[in-house]
C-alpha positions in Angstrom: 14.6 -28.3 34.1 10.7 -29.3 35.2 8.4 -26.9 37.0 8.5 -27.6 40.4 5.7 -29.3 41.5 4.0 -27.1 43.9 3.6 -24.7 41.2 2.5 -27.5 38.7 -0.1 -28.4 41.3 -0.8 -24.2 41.3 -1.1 -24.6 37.3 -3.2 -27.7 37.5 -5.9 -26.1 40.1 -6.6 -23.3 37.9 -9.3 -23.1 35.3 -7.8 -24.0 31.7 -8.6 -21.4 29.6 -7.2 -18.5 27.7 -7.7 -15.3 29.8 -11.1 -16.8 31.5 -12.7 -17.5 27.8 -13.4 -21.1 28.3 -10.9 -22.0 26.2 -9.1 -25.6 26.3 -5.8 -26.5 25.4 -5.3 -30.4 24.4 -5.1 -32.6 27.3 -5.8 -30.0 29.9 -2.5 -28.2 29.6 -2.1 -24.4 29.9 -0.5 -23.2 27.1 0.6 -24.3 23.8 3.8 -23.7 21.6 4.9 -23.8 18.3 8.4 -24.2 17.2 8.8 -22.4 13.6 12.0 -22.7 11.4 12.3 -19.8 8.4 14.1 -20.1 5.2 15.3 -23.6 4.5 18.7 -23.9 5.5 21.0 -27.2 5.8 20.9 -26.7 9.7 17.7 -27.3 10.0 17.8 -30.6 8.4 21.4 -31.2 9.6 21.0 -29.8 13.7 17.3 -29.1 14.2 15.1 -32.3 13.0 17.2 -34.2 14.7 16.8 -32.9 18.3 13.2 -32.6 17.3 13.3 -36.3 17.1 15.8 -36.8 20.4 12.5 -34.8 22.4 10.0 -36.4 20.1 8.8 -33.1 18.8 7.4 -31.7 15.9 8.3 -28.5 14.3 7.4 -26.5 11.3 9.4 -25.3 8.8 9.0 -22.6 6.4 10.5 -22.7 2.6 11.1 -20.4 0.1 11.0 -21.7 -3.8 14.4 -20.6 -4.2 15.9 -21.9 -1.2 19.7 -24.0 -2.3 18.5 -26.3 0.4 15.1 -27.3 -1.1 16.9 -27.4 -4.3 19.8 -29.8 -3.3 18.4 -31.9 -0.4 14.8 -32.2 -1.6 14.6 -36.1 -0.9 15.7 -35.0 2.8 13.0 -31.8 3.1 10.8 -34.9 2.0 11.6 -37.1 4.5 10.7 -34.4 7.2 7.6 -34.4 5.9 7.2 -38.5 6.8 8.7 -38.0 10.5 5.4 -35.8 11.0 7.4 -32.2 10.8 5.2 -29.4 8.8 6.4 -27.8 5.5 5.4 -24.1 5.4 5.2 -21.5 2.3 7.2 -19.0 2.6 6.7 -17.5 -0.8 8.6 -18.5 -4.1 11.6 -15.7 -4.0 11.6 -14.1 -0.5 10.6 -10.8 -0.9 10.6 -8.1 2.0 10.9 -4.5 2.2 14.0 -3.0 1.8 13.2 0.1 4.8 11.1 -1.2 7.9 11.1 1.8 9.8 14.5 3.0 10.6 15.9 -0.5 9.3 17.6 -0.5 6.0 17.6 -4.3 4.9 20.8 -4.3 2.5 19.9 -7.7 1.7 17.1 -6.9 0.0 17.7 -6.4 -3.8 15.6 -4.6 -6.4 14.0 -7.0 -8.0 12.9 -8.5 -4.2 11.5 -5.7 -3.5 8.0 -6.0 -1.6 7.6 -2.7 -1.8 7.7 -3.0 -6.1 5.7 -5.7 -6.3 1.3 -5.8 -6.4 -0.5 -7.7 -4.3 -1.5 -9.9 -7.4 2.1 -11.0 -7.8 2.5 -11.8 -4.6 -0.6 -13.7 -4.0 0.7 -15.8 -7.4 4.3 -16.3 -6.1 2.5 -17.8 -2.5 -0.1 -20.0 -5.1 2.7 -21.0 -6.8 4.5 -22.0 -3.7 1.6 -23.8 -2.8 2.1 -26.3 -6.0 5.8 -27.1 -5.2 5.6 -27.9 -1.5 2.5 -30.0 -3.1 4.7 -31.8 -4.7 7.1 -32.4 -2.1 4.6 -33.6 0.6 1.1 -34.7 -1.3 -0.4 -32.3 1.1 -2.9 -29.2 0.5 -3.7 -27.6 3.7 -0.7 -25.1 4.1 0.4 -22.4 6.2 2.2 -19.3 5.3 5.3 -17.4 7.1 5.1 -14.0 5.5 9.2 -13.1 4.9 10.0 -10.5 7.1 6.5 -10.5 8.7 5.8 -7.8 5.8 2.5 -7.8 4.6 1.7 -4.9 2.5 2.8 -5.3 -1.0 3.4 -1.8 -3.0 1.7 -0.6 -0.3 -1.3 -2.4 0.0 -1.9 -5.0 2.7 -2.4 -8.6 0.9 -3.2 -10.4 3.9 -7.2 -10.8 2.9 -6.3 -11.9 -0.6 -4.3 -14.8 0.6 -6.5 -16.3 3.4 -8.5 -18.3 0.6 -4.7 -19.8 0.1 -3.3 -21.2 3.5 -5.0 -21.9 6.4 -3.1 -19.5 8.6 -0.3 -17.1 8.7 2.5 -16.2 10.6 3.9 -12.7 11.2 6.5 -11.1 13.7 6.4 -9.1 16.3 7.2 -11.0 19.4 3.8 -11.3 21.3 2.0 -13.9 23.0 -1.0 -14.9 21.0 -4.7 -15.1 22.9 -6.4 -18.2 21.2 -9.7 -16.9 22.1 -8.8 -13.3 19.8 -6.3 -14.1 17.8 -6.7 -13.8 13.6 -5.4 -16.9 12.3 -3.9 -15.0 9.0 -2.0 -12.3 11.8 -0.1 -14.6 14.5 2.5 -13.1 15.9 5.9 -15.3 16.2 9.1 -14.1 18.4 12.4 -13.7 16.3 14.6 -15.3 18.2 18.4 -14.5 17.9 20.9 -14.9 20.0 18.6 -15.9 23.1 20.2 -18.1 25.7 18.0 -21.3 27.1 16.8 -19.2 30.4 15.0 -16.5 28.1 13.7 -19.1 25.8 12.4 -21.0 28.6 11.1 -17.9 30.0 9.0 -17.1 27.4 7.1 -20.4 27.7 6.2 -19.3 31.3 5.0 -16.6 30.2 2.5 -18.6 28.0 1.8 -20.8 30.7 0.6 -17.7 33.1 -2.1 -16.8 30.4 -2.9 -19.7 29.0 -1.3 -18.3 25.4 0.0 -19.4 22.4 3.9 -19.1 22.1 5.3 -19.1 18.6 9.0 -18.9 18.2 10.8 -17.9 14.7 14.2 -19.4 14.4 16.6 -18.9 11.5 19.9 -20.7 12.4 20.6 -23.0 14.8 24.1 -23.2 15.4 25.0 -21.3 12.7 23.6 -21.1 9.3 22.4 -17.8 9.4 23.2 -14.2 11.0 20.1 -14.7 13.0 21.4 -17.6 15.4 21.0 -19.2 18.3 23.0 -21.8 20.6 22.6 -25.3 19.3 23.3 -26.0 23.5 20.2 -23.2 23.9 18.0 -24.6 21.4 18.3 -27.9 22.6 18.0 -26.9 26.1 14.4 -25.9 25.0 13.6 -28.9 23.6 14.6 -31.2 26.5 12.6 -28.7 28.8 9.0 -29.1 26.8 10.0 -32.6 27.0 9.8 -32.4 30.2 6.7 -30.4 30.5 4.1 -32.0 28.5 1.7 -31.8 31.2 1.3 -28.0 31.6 2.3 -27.2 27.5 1.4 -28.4 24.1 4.1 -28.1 21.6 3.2 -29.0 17.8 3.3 -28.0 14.4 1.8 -24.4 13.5 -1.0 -26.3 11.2 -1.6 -28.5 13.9 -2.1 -25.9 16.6 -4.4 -23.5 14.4 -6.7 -26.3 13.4 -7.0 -26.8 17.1 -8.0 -23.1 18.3 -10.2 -23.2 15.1 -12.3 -26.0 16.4 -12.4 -24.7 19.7 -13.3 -21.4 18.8 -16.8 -23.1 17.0 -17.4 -24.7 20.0 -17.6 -22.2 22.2 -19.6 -20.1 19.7 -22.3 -23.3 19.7 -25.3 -22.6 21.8 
């Protein structure tokens, strides 16, 4: 499924940039995504890198320490690493906060707590994620995937005392990102669960009409994980930014950030 071409011509004719900042997207597209992959499950390795590879796309993914997957398939998560895909840090044990608004997370035990924990020890559990991945891809520039998208820590925020850690970090929340405004430590990423290839394709457009940065968050990809989606849907997606290269740029998180990073000093040059 390609854009049509009279409104790839419309797309092309317009001034690339991010809400009329002067921003540039790689290659003179109009938007770019970011496929993101939380929590280190067998599909991703078993479903998901490879129909990265059938559309020649890179994705990243985000482990915890105490993922079984990273545990029992670490020459495989290793691998990913060599086919060009990025290994996130999604902390060492996971924790969230067991009440996010009217939300009762059952899964969330006591010892998992965010909401027990100081910022200190979770600004060592992300260091100490830091090491392992390290060790599993000889790479130091990281980004982090804060599980949940929670970000206070007994109550205190402890997004500023990990930005000397990783390079960026990803949140929730479901909106299109501005590359001209956005924080690099607060990007918002869309949860996606149960979305069927039309809404998924959708939301691309929309990052295409305002030159945006799309970040999807997927847990399970035919299956894995109560947060799914459609293998069918998900590689639907693929084949589609496949198809679209010349109006969207779809890369790895790292990849992406280091981008809007230099683009952001140039425009700030005199």
């Amino acid at each position: 499924m390609k854009i049509p071409a009279r409104l790839h011509s419309f797309l092309r004719a317009r001034p690339v940039t991010a809400e009329g900042s002067g921003f540039r997207w790689p290659g003179g597209v109009r938007a770019a995504v970011t496929l993101t992959y939380d929590d280190g499950l067998d599909v991703h390795l078993d479903h998901v890198v490879p129909d990265l590879e059938t559309a020649k796309l890179r994705g990243t993914f985000y482990l915890p320490g105490n993922a079984e997957s990273l545990r029992l398939r670490l020459q495989d998560w290793r691998a990913v690493t060599v086919q060009g895909h990025e290994l996130g840090n999604h902390s060492a044990f996971h924790p969230c906060l067991r009440h996010a608004g009217d939300e009762v997370r059952a899964f969330v035990t006591p010892e998992r707590e965010l909401g027990n924990y100081t910022v200190d020890r979770m600004v060592d559990e992300i260091r100490l994620m830091n090491t392992l991945l390290n060790a599993v891809d000889g790479r130091v520039a990281r980004t982090l995937a804060y599980p949940c998208g929670d970000t206070f820590a007994g109550g205190m925020s402890y997004v500023d005392p990990v930005r000397p850690l990783v390079r960026a970090a990803r949140t929730l929340g479901g909106a299109l990102s501005d590359p001209g405004r956005l924080d690099p430590h607060l990007v918002a990423g869309w949860g996606v669960d149960g979305a069927r290839r039309s809404g998924l394709i959708a939301r691309v457009n929309d990052a295409i009409r305002t030159g945006a940065l799309a970040v999807f968050v997927f847990h399970g990809v035919g299956g894995g994980h109560e947060i799914d989606v459609a293998r069918d849907d998900h590689r639907a997606l693929l084949s589609w930014l496949d198809g679209n290269r010349h109006c969207v740029w779809t890369a790895p998180f790292l990849e992406v950030i280091d981008h809007v990073t230099a683009e952001r000093a140039r425009l700030d040059t005199p």
